[in-house]
C-alpha positions in Angstrom: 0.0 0.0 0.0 1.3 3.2 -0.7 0.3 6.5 0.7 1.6 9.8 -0.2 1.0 12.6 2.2 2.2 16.1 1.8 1.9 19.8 3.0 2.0 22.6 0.9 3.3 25.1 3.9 5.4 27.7 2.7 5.9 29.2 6.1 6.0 26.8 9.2 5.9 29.4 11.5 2.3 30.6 10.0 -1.3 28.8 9.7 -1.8 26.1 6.9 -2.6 28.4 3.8 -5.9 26.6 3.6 -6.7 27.2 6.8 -5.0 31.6 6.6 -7.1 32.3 4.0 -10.1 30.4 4.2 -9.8 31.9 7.5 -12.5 31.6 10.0 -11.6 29.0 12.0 -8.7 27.4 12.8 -8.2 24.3 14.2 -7.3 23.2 17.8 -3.5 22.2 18.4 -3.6 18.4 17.4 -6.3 18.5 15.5 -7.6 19.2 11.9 -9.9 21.1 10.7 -11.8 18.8 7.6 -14.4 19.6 5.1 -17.2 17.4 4.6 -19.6 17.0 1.8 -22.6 15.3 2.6 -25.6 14.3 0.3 -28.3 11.8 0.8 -31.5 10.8 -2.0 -33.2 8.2 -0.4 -35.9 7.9 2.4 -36.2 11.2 4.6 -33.1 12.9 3.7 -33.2 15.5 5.6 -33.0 13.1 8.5 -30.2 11.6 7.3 -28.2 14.3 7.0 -29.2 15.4 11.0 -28.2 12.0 11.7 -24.7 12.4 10.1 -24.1 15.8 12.0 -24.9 14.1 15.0 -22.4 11.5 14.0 -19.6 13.8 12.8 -20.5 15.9 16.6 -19.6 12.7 18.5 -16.3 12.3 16.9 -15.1 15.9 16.6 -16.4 19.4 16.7 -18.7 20.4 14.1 -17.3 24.3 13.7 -19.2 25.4 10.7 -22.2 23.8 8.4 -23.7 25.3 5.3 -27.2 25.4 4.4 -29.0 22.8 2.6 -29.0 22.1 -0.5 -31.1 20.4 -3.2 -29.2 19.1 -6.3 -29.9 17.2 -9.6 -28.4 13.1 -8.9 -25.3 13.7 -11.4 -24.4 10.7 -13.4 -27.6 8.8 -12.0 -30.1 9.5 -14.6 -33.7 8.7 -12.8 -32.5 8.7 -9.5 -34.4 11.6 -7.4 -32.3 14.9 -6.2 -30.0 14.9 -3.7 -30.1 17.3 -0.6 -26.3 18.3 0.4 -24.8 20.5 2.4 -20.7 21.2 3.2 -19.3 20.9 6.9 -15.9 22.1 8.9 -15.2 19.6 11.2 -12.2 19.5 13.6 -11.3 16.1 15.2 -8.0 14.6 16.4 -8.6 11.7 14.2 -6.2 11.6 10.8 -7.5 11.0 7.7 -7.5 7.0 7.1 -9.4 6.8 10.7 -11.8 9.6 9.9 -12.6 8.0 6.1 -13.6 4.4 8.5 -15.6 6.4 10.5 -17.7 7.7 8.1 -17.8 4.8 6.0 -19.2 2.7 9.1 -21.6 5.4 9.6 -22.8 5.3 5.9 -22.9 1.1 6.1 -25.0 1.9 9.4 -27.5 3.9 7.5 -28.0 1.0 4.7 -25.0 2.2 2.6 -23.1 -0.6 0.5 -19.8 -0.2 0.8 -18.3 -2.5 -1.8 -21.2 -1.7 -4.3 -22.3 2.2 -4.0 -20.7 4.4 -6.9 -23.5 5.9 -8.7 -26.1 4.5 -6.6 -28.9 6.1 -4.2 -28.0 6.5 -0.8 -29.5 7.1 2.3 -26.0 9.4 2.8 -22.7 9.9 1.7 -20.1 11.2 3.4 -16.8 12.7 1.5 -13.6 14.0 2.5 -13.1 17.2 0.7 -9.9 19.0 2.2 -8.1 18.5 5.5 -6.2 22.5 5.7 -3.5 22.0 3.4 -2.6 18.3 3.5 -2.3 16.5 -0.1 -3.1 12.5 0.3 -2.7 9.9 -2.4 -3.6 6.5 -0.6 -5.4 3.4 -2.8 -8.9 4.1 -0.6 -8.4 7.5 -0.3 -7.2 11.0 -2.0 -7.5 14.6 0.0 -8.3 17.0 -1.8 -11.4 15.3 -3.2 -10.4 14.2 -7.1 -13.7 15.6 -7.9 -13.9 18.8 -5.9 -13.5 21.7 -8.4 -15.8 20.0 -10.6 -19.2 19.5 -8.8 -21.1 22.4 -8.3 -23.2 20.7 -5.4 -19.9 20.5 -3.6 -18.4 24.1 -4.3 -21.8 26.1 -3.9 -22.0 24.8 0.0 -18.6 25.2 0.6 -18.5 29.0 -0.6 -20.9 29.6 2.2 -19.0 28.0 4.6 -15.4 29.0 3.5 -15.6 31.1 0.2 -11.8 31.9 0.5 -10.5 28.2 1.6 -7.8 27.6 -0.9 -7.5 24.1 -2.7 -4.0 22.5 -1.9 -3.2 21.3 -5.6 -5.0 23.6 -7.6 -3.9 26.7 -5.3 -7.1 28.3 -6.2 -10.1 29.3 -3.5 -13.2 28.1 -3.6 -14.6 31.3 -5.0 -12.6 30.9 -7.6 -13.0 27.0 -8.2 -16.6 28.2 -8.3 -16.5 31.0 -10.5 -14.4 28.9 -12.9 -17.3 26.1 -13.7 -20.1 26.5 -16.5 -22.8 26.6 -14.3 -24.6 25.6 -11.0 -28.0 25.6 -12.3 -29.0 21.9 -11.0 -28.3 23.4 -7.0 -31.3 25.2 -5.5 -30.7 26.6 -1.5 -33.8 25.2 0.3 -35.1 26.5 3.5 
């Protein structure tokens, strides 16, 4: 197994740069700061995603969540909308331990784990960036490999950290954002 894990400090006296200019919060010494995407299409989806803030609250801090949005089920055709929404959470738990966490959660709520890629779910649960920490691992990859491509990621996560900047792409969010064709399938819902 191989696992590549990097930081793109360029000053180790000063903040991670994601966390400096997506600025405002910061995590605790010893822990990280992560942001979540989470989505859910089947049964009472709003109830699932309570369920996995609850989840994410008993292993860490839940320091800032997003409203929540509906979204079109990309790459599903027929499969009903999605409701997502973006989280900051800051645990002591590193990345690999965090990723079985959530995975156990999502098998807890009916999720298959060995056959779920473009299937409903009652949730999902992604890593999207940790600060400033690049990680190539075979069951896992921070930043998200997707991240600057999904609008039903970025649109949550500009109203949670409009000014986080992406690791590899050294862009912010705002700008990720701003760079795709359109976010016409994400409607805000009360």
């Amino acid at each position: 197994m191989m696992v590549v894990m990097a930081r793109t400090r360029k000053n180790p006296g000063s903040l991670p740069c994601g966390y400096r200019y997506g600025g405002a919060v910061a995590p605790r010494a010893g822990s990280t700061l992560y942001h979540l995407g989470l989505g859910s299409n089947l049964g009472d989806r709003r109830a699932h995603l309570e369920a996995a803030l609850a989840f994410l609250g008993g292993i860490g801090r839940v320091r800032k969540r997003s409203s929540i949005y509906e979204t079109d089920a990309v790459g599903m055709p027929g499969s009903p909308p999605f409701l997502n929404m973006a989280v900051a959470l800051e645990t002591a738990l590193p990345p690999l331990e965090l990723l079985r966490a959530c995975k156990a959660h999502e098998s807890a709520q009916g999720r298959d784990p060995h056959d779920s890629h473009f299937r409903d779910r009652a949730i999902d649960i992604d890593i999207l960036l940790a600060g400033d920490l690049v990680l190539a691992a075979p069951e896992l990859a921070i930043p998200h490999p997707r991240l600057a491509e999904r609008g039903f990621v970025l649109v949550p996560l500009f109203e949670i950290a409009p000014k986080l900047l992406h690791p590899i792409e050294k862009e912010t969010v705002v700008r990720l954002l701003a760079r795709l064709k359109g976010t016409g399938g994400v409607r805000r819902i009360p």
